[in-house]
N, C-alpha and C positions, 0 to 999 in steps of 0.2 A: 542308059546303056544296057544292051544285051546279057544276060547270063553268059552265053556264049563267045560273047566279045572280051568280057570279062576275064575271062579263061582264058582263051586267047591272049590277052594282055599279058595274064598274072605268067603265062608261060613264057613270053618271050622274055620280059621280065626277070625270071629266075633264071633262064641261060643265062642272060647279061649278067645276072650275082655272080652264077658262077664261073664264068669267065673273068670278070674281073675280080675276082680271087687272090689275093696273094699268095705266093708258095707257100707260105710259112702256114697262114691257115688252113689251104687247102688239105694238107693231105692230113690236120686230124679233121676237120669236117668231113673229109670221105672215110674216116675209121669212122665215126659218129655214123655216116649216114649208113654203115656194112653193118653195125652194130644194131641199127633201128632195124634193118628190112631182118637179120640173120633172127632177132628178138620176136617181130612180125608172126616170123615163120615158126617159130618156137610155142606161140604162142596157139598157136594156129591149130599145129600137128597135135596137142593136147586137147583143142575141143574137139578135133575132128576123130582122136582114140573115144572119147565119152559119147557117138555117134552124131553130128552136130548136124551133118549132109543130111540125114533122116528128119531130126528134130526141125530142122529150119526149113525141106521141103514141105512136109507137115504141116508147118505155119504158114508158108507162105511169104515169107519176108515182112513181118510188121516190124519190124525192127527197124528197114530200110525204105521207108517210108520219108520223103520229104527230106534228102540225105545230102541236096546241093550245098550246103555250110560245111558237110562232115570233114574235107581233103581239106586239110590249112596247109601250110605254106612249107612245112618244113613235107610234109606226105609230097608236094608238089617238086620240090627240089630232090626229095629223094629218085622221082619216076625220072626228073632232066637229068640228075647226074649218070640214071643209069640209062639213058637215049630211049625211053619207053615215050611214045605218043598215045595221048588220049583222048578221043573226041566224046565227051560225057552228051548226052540227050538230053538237054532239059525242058524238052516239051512234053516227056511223057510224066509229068506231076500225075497223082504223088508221088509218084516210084519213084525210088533213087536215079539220078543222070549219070552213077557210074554203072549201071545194070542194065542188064536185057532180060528174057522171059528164061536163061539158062540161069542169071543170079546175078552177080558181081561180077565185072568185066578184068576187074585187076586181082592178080595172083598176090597169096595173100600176104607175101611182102611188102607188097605196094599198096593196099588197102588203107585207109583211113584211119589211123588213133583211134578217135572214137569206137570206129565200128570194131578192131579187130579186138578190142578192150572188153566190148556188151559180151555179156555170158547172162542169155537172161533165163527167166525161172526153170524152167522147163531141163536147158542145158545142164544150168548149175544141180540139176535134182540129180543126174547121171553121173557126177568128177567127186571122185574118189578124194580127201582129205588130203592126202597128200598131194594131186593134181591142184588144189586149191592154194594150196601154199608154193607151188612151181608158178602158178598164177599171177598170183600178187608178186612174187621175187620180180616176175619177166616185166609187169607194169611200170614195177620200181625203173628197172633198166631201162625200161622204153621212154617214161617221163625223165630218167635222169639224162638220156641220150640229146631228147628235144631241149631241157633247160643248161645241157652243157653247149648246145650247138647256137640256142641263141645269144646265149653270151659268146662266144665265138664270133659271130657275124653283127651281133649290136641290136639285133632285130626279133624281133615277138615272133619264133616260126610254129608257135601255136595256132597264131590270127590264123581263122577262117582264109583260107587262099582268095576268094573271090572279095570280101573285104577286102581284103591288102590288097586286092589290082584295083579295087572301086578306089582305094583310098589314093592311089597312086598314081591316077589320071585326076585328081581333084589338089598333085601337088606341086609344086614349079619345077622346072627343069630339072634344075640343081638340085634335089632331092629326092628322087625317084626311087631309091633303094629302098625308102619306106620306116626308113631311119629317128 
């Protein structure tokens, strides 16, 4: 199956999650998921005060390199819940399928765990001690967001997204949630 089909799957997929939602979970899994993107962006505005837009033009994105695993499942339910559509490219290997020649196609709320996490050498040489320690606090938050929401839903929303829809079309009817 396609990368692209895949995706496609793992999306419709995640509406269905969250549609069939019950009230009672719903509305902390959507604190959890304001929590992930508001953490996202927190995290974000700090690399980008130690100049990150320079730093990573600079480089060139080797970071986001080979980057189709990086969006797992809870990054993907964040963009459905909030009605964001993503057509990722994965023919342009090695480049990341969420980027184009401008960088990253998603605002960096909606960016990937992984990636919004990397602060690599170069960055980390510019972030002020204290920037480091606001750092690690927002990580804390961001992993404690993802391991309160998969316990929440019963479901690993760390998996790699396109895994979990490979896994999900390989499962019988009656278990599709991925459970």
């Amino acid at each position: 199956m396609s990368d692209q089909k895949l995706w496609q799957d793992g999306q419709v997929s995640l509406n269905a999650l969250l549609s069939d939602i019950s009230p009672a979970a719903k509305k902390p899994l959507l604190e959890l998921l304001s929590g992930y993107r508001v953490g996202k962006e927190s995290l974000a505005a700090i690399t980008l005060a130690a100049d990150s837009e320079t730093i990573c033009r600079d480089c060139g994105g080797k970071c986001c390199l080979n980057g189709k695993y990086r969006v797992n499942v809870f990054d993907g339910l964040s963009l459905c819940a909030a009605g964001i559509s993503v057509v990722p490219d994965f023919s342009q290997k090695p480049m990341c399928p969420y980027s184009n020649a401008g960088g990253c196609i998603l605002e960096p709320g909606f960016r990937p765990l992984d990636c919004i996490l990397f602060v690599c050498d170069s960055l980390e040489g510019q972030l002020p001690d204290s920037d480091r320690v606001d750092l690690t606090a927002l990580e804390n938050n961001l992993r404690e967001c993802l391991s309160e929401a998969s316990l929440l839903l019963n479901i690993n929303l760390g998996t790699p997204l396109l895994l979990w829809a490979e896994k999900l079309t390989n499962q019988p009817i009656h278990n599709q949630r991925g459970i």
